[in-house]
N, C-alpha and C positions, 0 to 999 in steps of 0.2 A: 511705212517708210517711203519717204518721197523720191523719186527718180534722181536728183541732186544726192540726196545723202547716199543712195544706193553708187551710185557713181565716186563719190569720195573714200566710202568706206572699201568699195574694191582700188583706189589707185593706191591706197596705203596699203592696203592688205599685198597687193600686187609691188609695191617697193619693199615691205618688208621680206617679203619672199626672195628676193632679186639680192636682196642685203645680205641673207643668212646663204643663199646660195655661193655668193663671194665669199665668205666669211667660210665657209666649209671645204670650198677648191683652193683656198688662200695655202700657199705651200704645199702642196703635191703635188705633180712631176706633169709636163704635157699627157702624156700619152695616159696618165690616171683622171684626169680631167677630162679629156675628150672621151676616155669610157665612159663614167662620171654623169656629162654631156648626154650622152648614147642613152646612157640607160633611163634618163628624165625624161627628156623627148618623148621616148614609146610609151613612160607612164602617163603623160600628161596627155596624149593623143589618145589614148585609151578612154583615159576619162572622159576627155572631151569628147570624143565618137560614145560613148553612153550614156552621158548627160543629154547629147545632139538626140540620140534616138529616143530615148525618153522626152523631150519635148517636143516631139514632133509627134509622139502618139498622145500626148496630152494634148497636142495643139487639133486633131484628127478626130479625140474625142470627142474634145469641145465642139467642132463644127457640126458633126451627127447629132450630138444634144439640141442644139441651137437649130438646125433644120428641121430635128422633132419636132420642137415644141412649136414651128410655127404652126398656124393652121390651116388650111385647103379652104379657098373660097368653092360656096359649093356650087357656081353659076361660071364657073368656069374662067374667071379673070382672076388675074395677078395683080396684088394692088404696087403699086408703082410709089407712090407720095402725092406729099399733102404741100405745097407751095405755100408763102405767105399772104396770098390772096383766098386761101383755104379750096381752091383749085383740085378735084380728083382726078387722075389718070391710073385707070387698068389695062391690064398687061392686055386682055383682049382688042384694045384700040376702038373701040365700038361706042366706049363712054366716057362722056368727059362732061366733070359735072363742077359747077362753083356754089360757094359755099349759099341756102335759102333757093336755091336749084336742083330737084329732085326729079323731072323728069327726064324718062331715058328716051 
């Protein structure tokens, strides 16, 4: 699902909620509404504080995976990137290499 549709299909999801919300407090009294009110809110922050902490240990997981997998140069530099003149730079500073240039 594409970020666009994902966007549309929550603003509708999100007005029809807002719709049946009104549609449910429609005739009953201030004071049963603002309970009503009261007691939505702390559900909906609920949810949202457990959804919040569950994506953040996903997002926590993720990054430990992803630094796993990389792997340790074993001469002790960092590799940095590759420019589009095919240009080396390691994290050590010691070497900088272009691309059919292999002496250190």
């Amino acid at each position: 699902m594409s970020n666009r549709t994902l966007l549309v299909v929550s603003g509708v999801v999100a007005l029809v909620a807002a719709g049946a919300w009104s549609w449910f407090l429609a005739g009953r009294s201030l004071s049963d509404m603002d309970s009503w009110s009261s007691v939505l809110s702390a559900v909906v922050a609920l949810v949202a504080g457990i959804l919040s902490i569950g994506l953040a240990a996903a997002g926590i997981r993720s990054a430990r995976r992803e630094t796993a997998a990389t792997p340790a140069r074993r001469d002790g530099g960092v590799h940095i990137g590759r420019d589009l003149n095919g240009a080396v730079v390691t994290g050590d500073h010691n070497e900088v290499r272009t691309r059919g240039d292999h002496q250190r």
